[in-house]
Every structure is written in structure tokens, then in C-alpha cells.
C-alpha atoms as a printed R data frame, in Angstrom:
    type eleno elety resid chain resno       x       y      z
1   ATOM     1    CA   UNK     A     1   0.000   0.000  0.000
2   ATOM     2    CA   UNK     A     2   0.852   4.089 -0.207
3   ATOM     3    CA   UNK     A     3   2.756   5.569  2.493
4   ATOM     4    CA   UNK     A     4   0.016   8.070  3.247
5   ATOM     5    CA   UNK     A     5  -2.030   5.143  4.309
6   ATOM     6    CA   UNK     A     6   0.690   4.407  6.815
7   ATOM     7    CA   UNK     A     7  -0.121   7.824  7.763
8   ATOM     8    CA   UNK     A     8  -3.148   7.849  8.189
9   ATOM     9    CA   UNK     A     9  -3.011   5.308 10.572
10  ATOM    10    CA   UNK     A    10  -0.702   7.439 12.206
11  ATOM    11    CA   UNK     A    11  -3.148  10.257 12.599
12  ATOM    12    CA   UNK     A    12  -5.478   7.865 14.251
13  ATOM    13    CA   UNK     A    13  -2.948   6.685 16.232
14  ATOM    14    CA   UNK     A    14  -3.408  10.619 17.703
15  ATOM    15    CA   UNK     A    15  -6.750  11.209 17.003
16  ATOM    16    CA   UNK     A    16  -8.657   7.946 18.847
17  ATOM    17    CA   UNK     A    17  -7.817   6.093 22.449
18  ATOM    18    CA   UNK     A    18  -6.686   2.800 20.887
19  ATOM    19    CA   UNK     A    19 -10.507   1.763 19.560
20  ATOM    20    CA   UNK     A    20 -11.590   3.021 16.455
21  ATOM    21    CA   UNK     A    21 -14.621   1.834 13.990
22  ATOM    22    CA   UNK     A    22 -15.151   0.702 10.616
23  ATOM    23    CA   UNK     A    23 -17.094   4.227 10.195
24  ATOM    24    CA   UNK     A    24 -13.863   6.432 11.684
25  ATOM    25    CA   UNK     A    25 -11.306   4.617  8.909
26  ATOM    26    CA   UNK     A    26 -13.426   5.129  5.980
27  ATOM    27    CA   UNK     A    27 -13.853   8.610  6.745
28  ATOM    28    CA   UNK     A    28 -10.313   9.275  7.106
29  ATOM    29    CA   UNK     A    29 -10.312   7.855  3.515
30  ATOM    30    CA   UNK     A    30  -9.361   4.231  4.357
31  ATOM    31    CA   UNK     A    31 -11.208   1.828  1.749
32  ATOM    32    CA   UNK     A    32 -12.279  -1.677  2.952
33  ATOM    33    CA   UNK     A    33  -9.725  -3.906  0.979
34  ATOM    34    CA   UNK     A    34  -7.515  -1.282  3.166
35  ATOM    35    CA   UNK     A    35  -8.686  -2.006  6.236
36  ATOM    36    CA   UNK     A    36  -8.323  -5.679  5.489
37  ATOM    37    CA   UNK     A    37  -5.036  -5.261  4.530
38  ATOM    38    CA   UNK     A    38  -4.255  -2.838  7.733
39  ATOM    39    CA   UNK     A    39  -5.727  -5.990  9.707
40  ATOM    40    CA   UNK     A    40  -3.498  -8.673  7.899
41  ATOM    41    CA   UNK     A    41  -0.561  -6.513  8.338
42  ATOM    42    CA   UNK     A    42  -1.025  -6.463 12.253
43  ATOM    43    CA   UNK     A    43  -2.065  -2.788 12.403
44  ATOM    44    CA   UNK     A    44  -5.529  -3.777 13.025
45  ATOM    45    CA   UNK     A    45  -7.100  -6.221 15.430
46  ATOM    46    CA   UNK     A    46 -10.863  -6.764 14.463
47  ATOM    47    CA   UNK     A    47 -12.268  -6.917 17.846
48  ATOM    48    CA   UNK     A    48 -16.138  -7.024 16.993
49  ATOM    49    CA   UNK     A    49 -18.236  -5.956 14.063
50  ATOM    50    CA   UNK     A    50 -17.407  -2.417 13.182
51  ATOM    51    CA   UNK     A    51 -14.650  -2.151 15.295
52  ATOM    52    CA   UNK     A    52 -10.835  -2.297 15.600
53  ATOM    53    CA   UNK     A    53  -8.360  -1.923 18.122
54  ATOM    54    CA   UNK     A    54  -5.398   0.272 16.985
55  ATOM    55    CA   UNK     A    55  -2.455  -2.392 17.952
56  ATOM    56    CA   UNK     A    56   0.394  -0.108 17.341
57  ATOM    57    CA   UNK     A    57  -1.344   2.616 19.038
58  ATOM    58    CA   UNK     A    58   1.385   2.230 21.656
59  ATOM    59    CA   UNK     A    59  -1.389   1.630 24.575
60  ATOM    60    CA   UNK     A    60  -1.682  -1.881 26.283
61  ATOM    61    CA   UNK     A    61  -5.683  -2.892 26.180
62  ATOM    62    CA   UNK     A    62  -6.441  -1.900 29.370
63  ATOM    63    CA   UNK     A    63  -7.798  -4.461 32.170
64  ATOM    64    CA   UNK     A    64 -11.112  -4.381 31.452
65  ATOM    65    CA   UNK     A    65 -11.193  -4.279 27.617
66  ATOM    66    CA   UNK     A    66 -13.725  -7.335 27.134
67  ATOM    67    CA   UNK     A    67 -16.052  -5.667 29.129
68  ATOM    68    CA   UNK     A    68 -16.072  -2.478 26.599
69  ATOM    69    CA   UNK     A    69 -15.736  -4.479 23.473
70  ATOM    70    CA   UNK     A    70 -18.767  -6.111 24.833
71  ATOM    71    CA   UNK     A    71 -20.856  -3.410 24.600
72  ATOM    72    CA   UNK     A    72 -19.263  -1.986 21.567
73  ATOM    73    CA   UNK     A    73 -20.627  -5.056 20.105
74  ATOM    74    CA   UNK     A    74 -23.786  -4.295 21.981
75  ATOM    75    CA   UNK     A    75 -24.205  -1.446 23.531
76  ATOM    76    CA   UNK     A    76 -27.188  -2.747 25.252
77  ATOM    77    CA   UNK     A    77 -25.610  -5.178 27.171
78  ATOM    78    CA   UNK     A    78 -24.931  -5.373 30.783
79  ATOM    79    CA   UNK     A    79 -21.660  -7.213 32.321
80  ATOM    80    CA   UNK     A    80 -23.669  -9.347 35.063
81  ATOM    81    CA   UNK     A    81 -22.813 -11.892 37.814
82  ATOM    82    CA   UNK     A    82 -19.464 -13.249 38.076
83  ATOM    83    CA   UNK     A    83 -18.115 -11.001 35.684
84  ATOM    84    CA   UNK     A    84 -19.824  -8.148 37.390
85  ATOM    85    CA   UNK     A    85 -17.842  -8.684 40.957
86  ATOM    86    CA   UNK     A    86 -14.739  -9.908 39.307
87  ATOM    87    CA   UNK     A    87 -14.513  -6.328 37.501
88  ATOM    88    CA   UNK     A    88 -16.039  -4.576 40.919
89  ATOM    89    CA   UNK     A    89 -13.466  -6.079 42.760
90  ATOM    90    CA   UNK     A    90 -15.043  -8.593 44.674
91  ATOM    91    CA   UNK     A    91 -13.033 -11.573 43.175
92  ATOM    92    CA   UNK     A    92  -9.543 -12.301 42.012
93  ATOM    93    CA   UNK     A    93 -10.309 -14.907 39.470
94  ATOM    94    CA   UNK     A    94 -11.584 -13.691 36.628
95  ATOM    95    CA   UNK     A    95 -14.317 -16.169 35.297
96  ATOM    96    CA   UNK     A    96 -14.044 -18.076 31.949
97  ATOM    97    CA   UNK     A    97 -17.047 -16.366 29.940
98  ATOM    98    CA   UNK     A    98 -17.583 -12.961 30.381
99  ATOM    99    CA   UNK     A    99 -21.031 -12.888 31.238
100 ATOM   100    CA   UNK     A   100 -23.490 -10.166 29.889
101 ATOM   101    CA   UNK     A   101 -27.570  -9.824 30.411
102 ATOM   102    CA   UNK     A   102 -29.355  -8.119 27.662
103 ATOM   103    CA   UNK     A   103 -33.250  -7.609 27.325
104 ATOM   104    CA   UNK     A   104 -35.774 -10.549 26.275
105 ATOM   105    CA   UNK     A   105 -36.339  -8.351 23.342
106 ATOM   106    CA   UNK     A   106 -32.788  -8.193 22.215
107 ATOM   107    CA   UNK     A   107 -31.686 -10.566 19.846
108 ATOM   108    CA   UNK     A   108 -29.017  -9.113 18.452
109 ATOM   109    CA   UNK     A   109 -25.817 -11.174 17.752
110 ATOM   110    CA   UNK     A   110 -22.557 -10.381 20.232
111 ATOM   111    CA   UNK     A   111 -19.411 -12.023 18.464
112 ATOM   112    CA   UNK     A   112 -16.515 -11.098 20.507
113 ATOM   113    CA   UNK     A   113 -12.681 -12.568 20.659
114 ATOM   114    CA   UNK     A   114 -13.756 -13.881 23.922
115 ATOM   115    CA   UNK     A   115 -16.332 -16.521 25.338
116 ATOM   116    CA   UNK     A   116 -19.216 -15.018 26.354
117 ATOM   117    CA   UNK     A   117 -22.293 -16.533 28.230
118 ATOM   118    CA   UNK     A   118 -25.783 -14.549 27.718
119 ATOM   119    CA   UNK     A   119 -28.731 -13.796 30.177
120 ATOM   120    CA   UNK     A   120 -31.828 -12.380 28.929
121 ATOM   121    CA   UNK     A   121 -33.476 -10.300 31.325
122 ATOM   122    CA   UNK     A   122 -37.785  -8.776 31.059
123 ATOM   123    CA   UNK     A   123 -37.517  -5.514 30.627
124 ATOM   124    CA   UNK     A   124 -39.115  -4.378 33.772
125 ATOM   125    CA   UNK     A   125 -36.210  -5.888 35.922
126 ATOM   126    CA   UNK     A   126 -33.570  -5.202 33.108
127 ATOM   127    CA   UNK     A   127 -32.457  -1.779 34.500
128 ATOM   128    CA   UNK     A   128 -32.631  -2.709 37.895
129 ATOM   129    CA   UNK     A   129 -29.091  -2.026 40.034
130 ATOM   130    CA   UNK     A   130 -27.617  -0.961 36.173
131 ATOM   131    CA   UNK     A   131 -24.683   1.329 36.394
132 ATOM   132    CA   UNK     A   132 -22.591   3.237 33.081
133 ATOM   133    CA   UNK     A   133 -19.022   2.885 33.666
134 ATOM   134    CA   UNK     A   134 -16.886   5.164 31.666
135 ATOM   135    CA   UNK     A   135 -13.484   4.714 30.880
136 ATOM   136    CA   UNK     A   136 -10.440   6.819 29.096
137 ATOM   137    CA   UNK     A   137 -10.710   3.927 26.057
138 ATOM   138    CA   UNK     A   138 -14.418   3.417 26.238
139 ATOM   139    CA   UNK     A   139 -17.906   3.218 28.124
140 ATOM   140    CA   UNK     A   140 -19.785   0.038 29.255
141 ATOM   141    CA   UNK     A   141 -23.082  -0.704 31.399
142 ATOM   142    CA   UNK     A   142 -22.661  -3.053 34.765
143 ATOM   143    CA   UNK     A   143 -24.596  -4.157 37.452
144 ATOM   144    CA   UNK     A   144 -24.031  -3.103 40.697
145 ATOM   145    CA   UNK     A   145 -22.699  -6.236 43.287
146 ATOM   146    CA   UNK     A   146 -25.542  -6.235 45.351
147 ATOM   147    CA   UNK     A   147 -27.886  -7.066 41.773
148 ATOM   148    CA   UNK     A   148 -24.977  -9.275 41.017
149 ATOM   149    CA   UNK     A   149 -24.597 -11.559 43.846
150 ATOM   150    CA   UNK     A   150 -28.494 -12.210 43.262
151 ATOM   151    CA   UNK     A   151 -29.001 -13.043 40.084
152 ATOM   152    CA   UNK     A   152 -25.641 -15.379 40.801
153 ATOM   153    CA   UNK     A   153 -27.932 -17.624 43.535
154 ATOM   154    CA   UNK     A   154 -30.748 -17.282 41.823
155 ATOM   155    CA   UNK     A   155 -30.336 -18.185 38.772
156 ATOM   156    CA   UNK     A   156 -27.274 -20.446 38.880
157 ATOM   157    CA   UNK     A   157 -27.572 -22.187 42.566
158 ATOM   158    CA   UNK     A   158 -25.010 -23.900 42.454
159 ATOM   159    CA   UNK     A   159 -22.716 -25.148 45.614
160 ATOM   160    CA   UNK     A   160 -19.889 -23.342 43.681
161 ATOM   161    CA   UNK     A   161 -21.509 -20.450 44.020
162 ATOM   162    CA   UNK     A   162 -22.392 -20.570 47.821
163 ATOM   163    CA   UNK     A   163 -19.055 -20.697 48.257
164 ATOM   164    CA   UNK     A   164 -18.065 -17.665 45.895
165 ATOM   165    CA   UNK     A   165 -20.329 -15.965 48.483
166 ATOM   166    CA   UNK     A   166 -18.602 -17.577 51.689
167 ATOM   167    CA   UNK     A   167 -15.110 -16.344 49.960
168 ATOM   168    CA   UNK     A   168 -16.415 -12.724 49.458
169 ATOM   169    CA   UNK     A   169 -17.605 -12.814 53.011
170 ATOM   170    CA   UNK     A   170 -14.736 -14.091 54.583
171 ATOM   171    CA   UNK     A   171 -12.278 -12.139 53.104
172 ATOM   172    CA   UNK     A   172 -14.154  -8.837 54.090
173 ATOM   173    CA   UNK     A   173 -15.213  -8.237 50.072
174 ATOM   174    CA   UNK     A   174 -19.070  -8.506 50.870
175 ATOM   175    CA   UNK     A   175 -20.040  -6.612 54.330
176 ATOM   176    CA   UNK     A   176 -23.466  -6.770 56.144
177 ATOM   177    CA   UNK     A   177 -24.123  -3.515 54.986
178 ATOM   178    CA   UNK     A   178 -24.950  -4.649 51.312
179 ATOM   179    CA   UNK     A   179 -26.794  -7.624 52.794
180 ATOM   180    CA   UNK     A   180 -30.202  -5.509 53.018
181 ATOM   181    CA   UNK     A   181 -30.018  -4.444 49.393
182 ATOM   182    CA   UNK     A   182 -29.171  -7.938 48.109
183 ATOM   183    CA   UNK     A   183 -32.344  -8.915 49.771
184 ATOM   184    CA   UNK     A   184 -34.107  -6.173 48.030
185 ATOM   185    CA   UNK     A   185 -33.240  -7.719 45.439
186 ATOM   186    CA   UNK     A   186 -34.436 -10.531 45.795
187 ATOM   187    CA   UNK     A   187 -37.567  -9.705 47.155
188 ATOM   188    CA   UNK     A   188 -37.730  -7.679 43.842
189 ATOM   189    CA   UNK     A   189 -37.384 -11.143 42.010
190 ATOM   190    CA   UNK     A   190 -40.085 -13.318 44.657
191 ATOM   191    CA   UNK     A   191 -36.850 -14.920 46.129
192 ATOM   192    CA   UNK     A   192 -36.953 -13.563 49.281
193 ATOM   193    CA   UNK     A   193 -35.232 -16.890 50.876
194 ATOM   194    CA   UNK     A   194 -32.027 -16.459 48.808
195 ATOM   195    CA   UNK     A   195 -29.554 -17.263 51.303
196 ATOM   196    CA   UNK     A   196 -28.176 -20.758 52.808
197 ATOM   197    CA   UNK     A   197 -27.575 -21.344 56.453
198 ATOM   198    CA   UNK     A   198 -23.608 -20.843 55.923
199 ATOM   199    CA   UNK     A   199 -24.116 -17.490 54.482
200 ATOM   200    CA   UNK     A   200 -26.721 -16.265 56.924
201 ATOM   201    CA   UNK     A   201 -24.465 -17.245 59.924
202 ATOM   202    CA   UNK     A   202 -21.225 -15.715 58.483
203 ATOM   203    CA   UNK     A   203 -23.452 -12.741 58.248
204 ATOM   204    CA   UNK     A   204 -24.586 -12.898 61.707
205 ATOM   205    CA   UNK     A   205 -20.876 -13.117 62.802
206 ATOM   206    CA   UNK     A   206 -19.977  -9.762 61.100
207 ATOM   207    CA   UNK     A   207 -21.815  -8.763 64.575
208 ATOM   208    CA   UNK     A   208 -19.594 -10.133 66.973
């Protein structure tokens, strides 16, 4: 290819925080077999449909890139459950799917570079505990933990997962404080007994 399509990329390089679309190349006169090329050259890292990260940007993807690219791929979608507290802080391992709720309604495809596990959601509770996150590279939507750590029991219920609870509790992650909104929650969702025996007493031990 011309040099001054080098350039160009070097003016996005400037112009853009390491993401840029399908839309921002062509107007900065890129043509498609381009952008293909830019791609197969290792300029260009196709991250979901209609958008690219810029790999010799010179930024490292920052830590929580597959949540944004996510929601560049649908910017609907909500990073939910595990994924949710793992990004919030509440875990240290991330999971293996980044999991992401969107509404009943929503249908649209999500291909990602990643695994990604789907919820579907009514949309009366959809928005319920949702929170915009926005970041120098890009924005993405979230639940909050309390909405997370419910719709974990409640819709998973596994042992596993009673014991991702007893390991946020124990090491100080999850305090009483946010018990009463996790129960509002769940009250919200007609699960009002969400909790097993080992989780309600390490609660009640917060108080000694």
C-alpha cells in the first residue's frame, strides 16, 4: 500500500484512544480492501463488528477491555454476575465467559474474541441495580454487586456459588451492609429466601 495510508493510521494513532470503527477509517479515507489489509498486516485487530483496536497505538488494552468491546458489540448489554464482581473487585479470578444480560427483546448477535455466556433479562427488571461505567478507552453498562450476587444464587444455585459468596464474606469483600439491598433484590425477584444457612451465619458473625 501508499505511504500516506501508513499515515493515516498514524493520525489515528493521535486522534482515537486505541478503539476506532469501521465508520472512523473510511472517513479518514481508508477503503475496505484497506482495512483488510491494515488488519493482515497487524495494524488492526478486528475486535467485533465495526470495530478495531489500533495495535500499534502504543497503549496496552487496558484491564477491562472485554467488558467495553462487549458493549461496543452491543451497547445494550450489561456485564452481570461473576463477571460483574470480578470487575467490581469482589473476586480475584476472573471467570471463563464474560457474562453479559441483555433484554428478552434483544436478539441481536454479540461475536466477541472472547467466550461469552448470555442472560436475557424482562424488561421491567432489566435496569434494575444498572450502572454506566466510563473509561479513558471506552464506556460500558454493569450491574451493581448487590444485583450481582443475586441473580448469581438465583439463577445459577449452584454449591460453587455458595461458596463464591462464603469467599467474598470471609475475606471482608461482601459486608453486612450490602446484605439488606441484596435482599431487596431478591424480594424484587419473589426470592426472598435467597440465602443458605452458611451465608446467613457468616453474616450474623460480622456482629460479633
Amino acid at each position: 500500500m501508499r505511504a500516506n495510508t501508513y499515515g493515516k493510521m498514524n493520525h489515528l494513532y493521535k486522534k482515537y484512544r486505541g478503539y476506532t470503527s469501521t465508520r472512523g477509517l473510511t472517513e479518514e479515507g481508508l477503503t475496505n480492501r484497506q482495512i483488510s489489509v491494515l488488519a493482515e498486516e497487524g495494524y488492526l485487530e478486528r475486535v467485533c463488528h465495526g470495530h478495531y483496536w489500533m495495535l500499534q497505538c502504543g497503549y496496552e488494552k487496558p484491564y477491562d477491555y472485554k467488558c467495553i468491546e462487549a458493549c461496543l458489540s452491543n451497547p445494550r448489554a450489561v456485564i452481570s454476575m461473576k463477571s460483574a464482581c470480578f470487575y467490581q473487585g469482589m473476586t480475584e479470578q476472573e471467570p471463563e465467559y464474560l457474562t453479559v444480560s441483555t433484554e428478552r427483546t434483544d436478539r441481536s448477535a454479540m461475536k466477541t474474541n472472547f467466550p461469552i455466556e448470555r442472560h436475557f433479562f424482562s424488561g421491567s427488571n432489566f435496569r434494575l441495580g444498572l450502572k454506566h461505567v466510563k473509561t479513558e478507552f471506552g464506556c460500558y453498562n454493569i450491574y451493581d454487586i448487590e444485583r450481582s450476587v443475586c441473580d448469581i444464587i438465583r439463577l445459577e444455585g449452584k454449591s460453587e456459588d455458595h461458596e463464591l459468596l462464603i469467599e467474598m464474606l470471609d475475606s471482608g469483600r461482601l459486608e453486612k451492609s450490602r446484605y439488606k439491598r441484596i435482599l431487596k433484590y431478591a424480594q424484587l425477584f419473589n426470592r426472598a429466601n435467597l440465602f443458605s444457612s452458611d451465608i446467613l451465619e457468616r453474616l450474623s458473625a460480622q456482629d460479633e
